[in-house]
C-alpha positions in Angstrom: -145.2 31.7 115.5 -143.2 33.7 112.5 -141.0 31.0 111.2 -138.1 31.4 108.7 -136.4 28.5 106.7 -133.3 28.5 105.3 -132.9 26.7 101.7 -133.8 26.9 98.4 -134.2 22.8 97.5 -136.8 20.2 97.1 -136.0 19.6 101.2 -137.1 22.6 102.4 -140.2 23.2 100.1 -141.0 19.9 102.1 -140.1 21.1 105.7 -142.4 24.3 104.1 -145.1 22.4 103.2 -145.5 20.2 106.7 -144.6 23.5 108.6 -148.0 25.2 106.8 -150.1 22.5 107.6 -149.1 23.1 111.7 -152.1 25.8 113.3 -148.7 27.2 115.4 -147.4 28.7 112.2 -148.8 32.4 111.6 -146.2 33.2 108.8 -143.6 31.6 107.0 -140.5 33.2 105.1 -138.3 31.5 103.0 -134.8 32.2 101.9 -134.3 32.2 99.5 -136.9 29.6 98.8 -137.9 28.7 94.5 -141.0 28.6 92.8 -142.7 26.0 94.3 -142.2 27.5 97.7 -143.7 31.1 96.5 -146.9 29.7 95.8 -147.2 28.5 99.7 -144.6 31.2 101.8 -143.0 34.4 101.1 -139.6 34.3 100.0 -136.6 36.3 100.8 -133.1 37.1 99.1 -130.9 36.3 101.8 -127.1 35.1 102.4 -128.1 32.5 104.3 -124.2 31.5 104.5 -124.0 34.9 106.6 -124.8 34.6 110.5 -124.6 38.1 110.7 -127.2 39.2 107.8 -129.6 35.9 108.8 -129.8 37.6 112.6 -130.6 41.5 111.6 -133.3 39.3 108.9 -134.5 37.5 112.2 -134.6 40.8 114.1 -136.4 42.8 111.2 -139.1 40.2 110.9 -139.8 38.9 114.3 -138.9 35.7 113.7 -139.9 33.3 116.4 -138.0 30.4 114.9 -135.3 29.2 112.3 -135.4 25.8 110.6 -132.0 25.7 108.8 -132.1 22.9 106.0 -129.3 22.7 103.8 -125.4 21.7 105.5 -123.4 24.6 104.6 -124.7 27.4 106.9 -124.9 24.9 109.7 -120.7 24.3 108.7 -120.2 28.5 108.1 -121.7 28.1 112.2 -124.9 30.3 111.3 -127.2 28.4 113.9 -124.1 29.8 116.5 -124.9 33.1 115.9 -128.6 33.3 116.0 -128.4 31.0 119.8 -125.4 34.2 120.5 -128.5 36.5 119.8 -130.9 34.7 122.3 -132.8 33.2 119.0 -134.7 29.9 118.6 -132.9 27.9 115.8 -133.4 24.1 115.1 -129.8 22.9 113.7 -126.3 22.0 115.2 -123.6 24.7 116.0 -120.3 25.1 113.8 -118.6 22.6 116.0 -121.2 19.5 115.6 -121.7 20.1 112.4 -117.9 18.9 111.5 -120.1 15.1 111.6 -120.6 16.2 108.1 -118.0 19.0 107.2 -115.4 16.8 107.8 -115.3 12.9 106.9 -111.8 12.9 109.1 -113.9 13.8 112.3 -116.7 11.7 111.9 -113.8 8.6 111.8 -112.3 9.5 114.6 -115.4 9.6 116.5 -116.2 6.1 115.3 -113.3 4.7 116.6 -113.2 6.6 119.9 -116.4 5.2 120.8 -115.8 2.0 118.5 -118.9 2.3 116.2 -118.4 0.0 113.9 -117.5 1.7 109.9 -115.7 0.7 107.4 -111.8 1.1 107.9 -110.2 3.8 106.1 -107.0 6.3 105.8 -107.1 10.1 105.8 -104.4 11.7 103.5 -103.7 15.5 102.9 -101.1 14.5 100.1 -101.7 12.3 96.7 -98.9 10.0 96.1 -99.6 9.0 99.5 -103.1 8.1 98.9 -102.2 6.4 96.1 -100.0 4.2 97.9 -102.7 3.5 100.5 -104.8 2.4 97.2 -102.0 0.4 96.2 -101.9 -1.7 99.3 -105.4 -2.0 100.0 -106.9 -3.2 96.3 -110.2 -2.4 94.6 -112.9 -2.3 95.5 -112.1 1.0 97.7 -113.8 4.3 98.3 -112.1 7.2 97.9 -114.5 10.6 99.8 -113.6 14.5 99.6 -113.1 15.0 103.3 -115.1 18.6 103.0 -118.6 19.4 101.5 -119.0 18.3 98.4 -122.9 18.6 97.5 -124.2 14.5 97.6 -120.8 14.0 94.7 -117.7 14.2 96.6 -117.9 9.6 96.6 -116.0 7.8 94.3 -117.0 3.9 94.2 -113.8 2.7 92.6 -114.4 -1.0 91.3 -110.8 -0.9 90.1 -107.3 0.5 91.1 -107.1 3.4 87.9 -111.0 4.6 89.1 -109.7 4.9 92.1 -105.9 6.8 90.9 -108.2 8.8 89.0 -110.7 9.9 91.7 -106.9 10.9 93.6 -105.9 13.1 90.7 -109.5 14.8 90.1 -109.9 15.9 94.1 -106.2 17.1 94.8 -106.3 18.6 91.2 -109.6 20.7 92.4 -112.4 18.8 91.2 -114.1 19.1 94.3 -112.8 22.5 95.4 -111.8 23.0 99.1 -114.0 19.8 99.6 -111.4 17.5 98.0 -107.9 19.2 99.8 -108.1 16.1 101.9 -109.3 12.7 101.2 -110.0 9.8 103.2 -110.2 6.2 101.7 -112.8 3.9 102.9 -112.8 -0.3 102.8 -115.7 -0.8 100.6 -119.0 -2.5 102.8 -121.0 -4.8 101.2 -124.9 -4.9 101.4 -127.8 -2.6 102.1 -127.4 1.4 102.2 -130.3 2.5 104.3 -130.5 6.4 106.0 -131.8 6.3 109.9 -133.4 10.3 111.3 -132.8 11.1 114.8 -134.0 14.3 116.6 -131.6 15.1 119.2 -132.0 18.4 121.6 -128.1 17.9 123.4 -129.4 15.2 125.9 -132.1 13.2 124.9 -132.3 11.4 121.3 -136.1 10.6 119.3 -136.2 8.5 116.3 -137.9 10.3 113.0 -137.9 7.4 111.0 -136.1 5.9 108.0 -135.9 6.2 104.3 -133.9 4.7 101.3 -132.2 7.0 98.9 -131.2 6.0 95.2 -127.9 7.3 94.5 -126.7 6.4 91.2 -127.8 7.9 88.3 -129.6 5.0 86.2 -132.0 2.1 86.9 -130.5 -0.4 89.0 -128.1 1.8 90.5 -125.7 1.9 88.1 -123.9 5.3 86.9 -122.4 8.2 88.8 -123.4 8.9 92.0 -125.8 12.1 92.5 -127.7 13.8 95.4 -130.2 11.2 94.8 -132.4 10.3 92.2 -135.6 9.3 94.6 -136.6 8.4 98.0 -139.1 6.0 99.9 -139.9 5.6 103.7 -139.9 3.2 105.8 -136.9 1.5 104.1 -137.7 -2.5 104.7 -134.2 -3.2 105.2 -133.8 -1.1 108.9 -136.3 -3.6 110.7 -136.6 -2.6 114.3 -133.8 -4.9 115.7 -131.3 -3.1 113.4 -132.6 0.5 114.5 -132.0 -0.7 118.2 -128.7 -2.0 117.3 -127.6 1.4 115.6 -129.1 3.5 118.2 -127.0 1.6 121.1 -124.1 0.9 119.0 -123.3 3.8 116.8 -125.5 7.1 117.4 -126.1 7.5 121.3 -122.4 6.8 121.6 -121.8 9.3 119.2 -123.8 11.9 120.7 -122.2 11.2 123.9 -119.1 11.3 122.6 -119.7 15.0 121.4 -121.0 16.1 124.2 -117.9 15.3 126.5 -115.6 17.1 123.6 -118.1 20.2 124.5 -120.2 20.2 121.3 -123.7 18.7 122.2 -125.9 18.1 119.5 -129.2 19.8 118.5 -130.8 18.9 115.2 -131.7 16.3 113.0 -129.0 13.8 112.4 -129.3 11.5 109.6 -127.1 8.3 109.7 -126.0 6.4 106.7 -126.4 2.9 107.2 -124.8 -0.2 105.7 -126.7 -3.4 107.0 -125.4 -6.8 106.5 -126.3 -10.1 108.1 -128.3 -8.1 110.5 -125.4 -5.6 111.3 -125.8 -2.2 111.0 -122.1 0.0 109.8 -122.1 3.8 109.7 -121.3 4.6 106.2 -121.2 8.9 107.2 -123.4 11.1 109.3 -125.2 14.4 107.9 -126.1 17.0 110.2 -129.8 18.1 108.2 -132.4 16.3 106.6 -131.5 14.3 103.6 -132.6 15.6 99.8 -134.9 13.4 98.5 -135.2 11.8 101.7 -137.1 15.0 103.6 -140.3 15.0 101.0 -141.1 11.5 102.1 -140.7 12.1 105.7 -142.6 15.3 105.6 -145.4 14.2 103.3 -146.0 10.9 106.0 -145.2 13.4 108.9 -146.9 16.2 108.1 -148.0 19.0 110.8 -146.3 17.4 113.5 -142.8 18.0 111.7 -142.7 21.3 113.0 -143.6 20.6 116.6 -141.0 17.6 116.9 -138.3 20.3 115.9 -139.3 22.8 117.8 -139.6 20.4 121.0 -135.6 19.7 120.1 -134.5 23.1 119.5 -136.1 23.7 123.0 -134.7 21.0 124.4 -138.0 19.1 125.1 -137.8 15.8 123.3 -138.3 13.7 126.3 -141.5 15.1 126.4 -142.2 14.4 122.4 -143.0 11.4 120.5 -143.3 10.2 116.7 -147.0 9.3 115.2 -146.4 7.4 112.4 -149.4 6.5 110.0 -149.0 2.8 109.1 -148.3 4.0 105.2 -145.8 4.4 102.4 -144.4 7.7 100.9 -141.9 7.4 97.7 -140.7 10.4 95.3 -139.2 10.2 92.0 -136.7 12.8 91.0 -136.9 14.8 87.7 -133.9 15.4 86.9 -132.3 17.9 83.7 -130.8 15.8 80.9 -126.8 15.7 81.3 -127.3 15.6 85.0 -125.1 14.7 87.3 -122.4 16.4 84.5 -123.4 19.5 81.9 -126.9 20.2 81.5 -129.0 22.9 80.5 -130.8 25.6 82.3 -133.7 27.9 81.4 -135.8 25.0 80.2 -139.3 25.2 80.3 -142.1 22.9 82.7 -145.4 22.6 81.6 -148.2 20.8 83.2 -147.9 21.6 86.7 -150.9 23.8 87.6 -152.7 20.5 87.0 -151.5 18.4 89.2 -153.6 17.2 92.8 -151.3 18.2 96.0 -153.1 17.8 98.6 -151.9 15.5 101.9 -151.1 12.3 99.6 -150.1 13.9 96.4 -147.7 16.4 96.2 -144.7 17.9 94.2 -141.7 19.9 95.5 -139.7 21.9 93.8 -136.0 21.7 93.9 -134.2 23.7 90.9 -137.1 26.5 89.5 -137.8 29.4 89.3 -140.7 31.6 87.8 -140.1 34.0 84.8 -142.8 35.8 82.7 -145.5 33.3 84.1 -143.9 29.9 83.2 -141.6 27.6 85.5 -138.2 26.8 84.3 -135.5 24.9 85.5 -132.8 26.4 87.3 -131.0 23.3 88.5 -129.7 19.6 88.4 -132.5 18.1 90.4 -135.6 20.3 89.5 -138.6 18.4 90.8 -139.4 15.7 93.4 -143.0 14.3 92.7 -143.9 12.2 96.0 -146.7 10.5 97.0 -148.5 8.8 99.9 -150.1 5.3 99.7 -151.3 2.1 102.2 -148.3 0.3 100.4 -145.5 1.3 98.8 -146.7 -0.3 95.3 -149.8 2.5 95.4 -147.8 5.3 96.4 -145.2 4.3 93.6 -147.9 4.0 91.1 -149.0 7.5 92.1 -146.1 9.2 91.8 -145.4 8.2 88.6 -148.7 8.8 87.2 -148.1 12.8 88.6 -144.7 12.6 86.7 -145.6 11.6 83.6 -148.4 14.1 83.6 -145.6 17.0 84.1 -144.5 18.2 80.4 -140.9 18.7 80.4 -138.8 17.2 77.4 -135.6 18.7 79.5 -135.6 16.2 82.0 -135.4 12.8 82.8 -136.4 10.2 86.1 -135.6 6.6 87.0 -138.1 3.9 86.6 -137.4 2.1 89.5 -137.4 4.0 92.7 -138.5 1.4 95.2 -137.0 -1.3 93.1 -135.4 -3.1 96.6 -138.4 -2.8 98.5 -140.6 -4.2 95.9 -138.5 -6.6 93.8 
């Protein structure tokens, strides 16, 4: 098969990798892929916000199948017109895709099929979020309805955090993201991210993973895409999977299929888990980023055939073989990231590292320029590794990272710091 990828991030140099490693692939492209991904796929300058341009590309290159990872051309409804044109596309239409676009939605679904969440308000006007603020206390949560890139979250441990986070998302800090807010009760205990496949009937569990959020070592700081990643997260033991399944996503996905937008995709659920109680904290509608490079690297070449089974609409006939092993990645990040940092900075040190099918690092902000690597981005690198326990892959991965010459960026010390601790 001719596959094409949309992205440019550390997620889809993963979903690039495990697709090249599947003897179905006979060429891969790209768009508008980095520097990493050159060295194993062509790349192509594409608007891949554009469902017209992205279906002429498709038709020009005898694509047999699109893998579409990031969430905005899923929102823009890209995947809509490539299934108009007859095409193969793994990812939700316009319409499902609102699970993410649009914090608002995913609420209401919640509470029309009762999945238990957190309780919030949804406000299109300031003072009277404020108000809401007022009433409720601190702790809260205050969310840019829209897209926001991983940073439209305010965790507001007092009442002015909170005022603040009001002022900065009506005042444009968010763009278009932050024209509507909703406020969330703030849910105490474990944040852990459940993958489903789903082909519009039948739903298939991918696995689960546990993302870092904040900025600094012990998850303190301001919240980012995600500063590393490890799978299987401890925390989602087998009970609480069944209970999520049956209480918040197969709901869910009935629920959109009898409002006329089945689901096809991946669909990642944020969980909050407490006594043994799963919560949805929000849904994405694509793989997570850093979460992806440690499913890939554990799923490898059957990635590609467990997406293409639920773009086809197969799943029942599909099933998950998990190694009994650990995958963790530490993000290198640019200094003055998740605010102002610089770009153009050089990496050194990366033609020596080992990437084979336990070692491997992904690209997420590069480029390549006169024969050297530099950072284009906030996030720039995700070094992962595989291991029998999460204590050897972790030791691995940092071993690759501090091999990696780059005075322009910075990791945590402590990805896996729950799992281990």
């Amino acid at each position: 098969m001719n596959i094409l990828i949309l992205g440019s991030g550390g997620r889809e140099h993963a979903l690039a990798w495990a697709v090249m490693q599947n003897p179905k692939c006979d060429k891969l492209i790209v768009a508008p892929g980095n520097a990493g991904i050159a060295q194993i796929a062509t790349c192509a300058d594409l608007d891949i916000n554009h469902g017209g341009a992205v279906v002429t590309f498709v038709e020009e290159n005898a694509i047999d199948f699109v893998i579409v990872g990031p969430e905005a051309p899923l929102a823009a409804g890209v995947s809509d017109r490539l299934r108009d044109a007859g095409l193969l596309v793994f990812g939700p239409s316009e319409a499902a895709a609102k699970l993410e676009a649009s914090k608002a939605f995913t609420k209401e679904i919640c509470a029309a099929v009762k999945a238990p969440t957190a309780g919030y308000g949804h406000f299109t006007d300031a003072e009277a979020a404020k108000n809401y603020i007022r009433q409720q206390g601190a702790p809260i949560v205050v969310k840019a309805d829209g897209l926001a890139a991983g940073k439209g979250v305010i965790m507001a441990f007092d009442e002015a955090t909170a005022l603040e986070a009001i002022d900065d998302m009506f005042g444009g800090a968010f763009g278009e993201a932050g024209a509507e807010v909703v406020i969330e009760e703030f849910m105490e205990g474990e944040e852990a991210s459940l993958f489903v496949l789903v082909d519009g009937t039948n739903i298939l569990s991918m696995g689960s993973a546990q993302d870092h959020k904040r900025v600094g070592e012990g998850d303190t700081g301001l919240n980012t895409g995600g500063m590393g990643a490890y799978s299987p997260a401890p925390v989602l033991s087998a009970a609480i999977e069944a209970k999520a399944m049956a209480e918040i996503i197969k709901p869910t996905m009935e629920e959109m299929a009898r409002c006329g937008a089945p689901y096809q995709g991946i669909l990642y659920a944020g969980l909050m888990i407490k006594d043994g109680q799963p919560r949805l904290v929000e849904y994405n509608v694509r793989f997570g980023d850093p979460e992806c490079q440690v499913l890939m690297m554990r799923l490898g070449a059957q990635a590609m055939d467990l997406m293409h089974a639920a773009a086809e609409g197969r799943l029942h006939q599909a099933q998950v073989n998990w190694a009994d092993d650990h995958a963790i990645t530490v993000v290198m990040a640019a200094k003055g990231y998740p605010g102002s940092y610089e770009k153009g900075t050089e990496i050194k040190g990366l033609d020596a590292q080992i990437e084979d099918g336990h070692n491997m690092v992904f690209h997420a902000g590069t480029k390549a320029q006169d024969g050297k690597v530099l950072a284009t981005g906030g996030r720039v690198l995700n070094v992962t590794a595989r291991g029998d326990t999460l204590q050897e892959a972790r030791d691995r991965a940092y071993a690759a990272a501090d091999a990696i010459d780059w005075p322009g960026g910075f990791m945590r010390r402590d990805i896996g710091w729950r799992a281990l601790k």
